[in-house]
Steps between C-alpha positions, in 0.01 A plus 500: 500500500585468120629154589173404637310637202737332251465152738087531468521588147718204422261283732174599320639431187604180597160433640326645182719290276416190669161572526429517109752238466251274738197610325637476167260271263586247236447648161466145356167323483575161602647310807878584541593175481333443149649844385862308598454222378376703185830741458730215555317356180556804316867538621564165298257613193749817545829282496352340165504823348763693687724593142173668357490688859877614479497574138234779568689623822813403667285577808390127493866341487610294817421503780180684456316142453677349749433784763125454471518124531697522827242717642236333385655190676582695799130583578376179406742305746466828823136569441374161366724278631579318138849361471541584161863384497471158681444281255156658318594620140268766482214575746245497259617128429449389890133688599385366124613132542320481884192661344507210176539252731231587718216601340346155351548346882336770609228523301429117542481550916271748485262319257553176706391735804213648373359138369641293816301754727187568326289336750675748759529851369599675813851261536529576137481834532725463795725304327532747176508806666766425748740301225423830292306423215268741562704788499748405238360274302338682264822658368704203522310309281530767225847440521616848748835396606397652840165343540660141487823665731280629750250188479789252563612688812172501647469117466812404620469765828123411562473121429516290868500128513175484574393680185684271311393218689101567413595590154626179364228355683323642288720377200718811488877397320734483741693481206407845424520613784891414538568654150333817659681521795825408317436790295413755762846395685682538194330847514661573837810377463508807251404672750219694379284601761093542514565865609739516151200427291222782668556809364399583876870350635684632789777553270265729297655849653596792327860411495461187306205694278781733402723247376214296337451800334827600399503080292174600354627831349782371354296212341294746368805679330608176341174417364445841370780479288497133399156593399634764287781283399310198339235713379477282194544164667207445722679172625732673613314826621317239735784453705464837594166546593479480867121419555559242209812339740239526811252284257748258416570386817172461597450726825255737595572853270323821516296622189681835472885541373477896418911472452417262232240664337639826385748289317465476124 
């Protein structure tokens, strides 16, 4: 009977623990991918300044840098599917390149859409809506990272031969639209996923949350005390403000960092 009890006792904590470990929310207010692609930014910024970090506290002496970059690389090569070590220097490098490249080409199709179709506003609509302009336009063009991500995926999954057939009729680029579709299959050969850039993904469970979380905390250490650090060098204090890294790379932030706010 006592081994029964003990067995149920061990089985509802099980249960319990991976219950709040599948319910668990992000604590970050951004995509995960951008908060990534953020802390690997901040690991280098770190590396820059690593002897002012181990001069305060032996704490930060190798390999504690290199233990958060290898699980920040670990998540964003299980979860997101980025091969950070095949050939990509940096992830931030790869998703910012495809984005550069794509933004101008994209910008022009649309425009040559909306004009080429004027006299037909229900195949433009068409047209815009299912190459996803409509939805993701809006932020692409103010240069979100993940607006022009999510917009290039859309256009490469949605756009049939016909559609492309009626759109240079209608004096589309097809010169464009190569460069596009060049640039969203450079995007999958990195293999990052639609579903990678929703904060709605099927990856988006608790267990995954929890480690998510676990890279954001520890960013939030380092910037606390870089912040502290370089008190009187705001160049350098920069580095270490993690909305300000979020900013930088041009993807979609929230407004409130309370960890950065209490510090002074």
């Amino acid at each position: 009977m006592l081994l029964q009890l003990q067995a149920a006792d061990s089985i509802s904590f099980t249960l319990n623990k991976l219950t709040k470990q599948y319910f668990m929310s992000r604590k970050f207010p951004c995509s995960g991918l951008a908060m990534l692609i953020a802390a690997s930014t901040l690991a280098e910024n770190f590396e820059q300044e690593k002897a002012a970090f181990v001069a305060e506290s032996p704490y930060y002496s190798d390999p504690y840098i290199v233990n958060y970059k290898t699980a920040i690389d670990l998540i964003l090569t299980t979860v997101f599917g980025i091969d950070v070590k095949g050939g990509q220097k940096t992830a931030t490098r790869q998703v910012n390149h495809i984005a550069l490249n794509s933004k101008e080409d994209l910008g022009m199709v649309r425009d040559q859409i909306a004009r080429g179709f004027r006299n037909d506003p229900d195949t433009r609509d068409s047209l815009l809506d299912a190459l996803g302009f409509t939805s993701a336009w809006e932020s692409a063009s103010k240069n979100n990272q993940e607006g022009v991500l999510a917009l290039l995926l859309k256009f490469r999954n949605n756009l049939g031969p016909e559609a492309r057939a009626a759109m240079e009729a209608k004096g589309v680029s097809p010169v464009r639209i190569d460069h596009i579709l060049a640039n969203a299959s450079a995007l999958n050969k990195a293999n990052i996923d639609q579903e990678a850039l929703k904060s709605s993904s099927k990856e988006d469970t608790g267990q995954v949350n929890a480690q998510l979380n676990e890279i954001y905390d520890q960013a939030v250490d380092i910037c606390k005390i870089g912040h502290r650090l370089f008190k009187g060098d705001e160049l350098k204090q920069e580095k270490f403000v993690f909305k300000k890294i979020l900013e930088n790379q041009s993807t979609s932030a929230g407004e409130e960092y309370p960890e950065e706010e209490s510090v002074g």
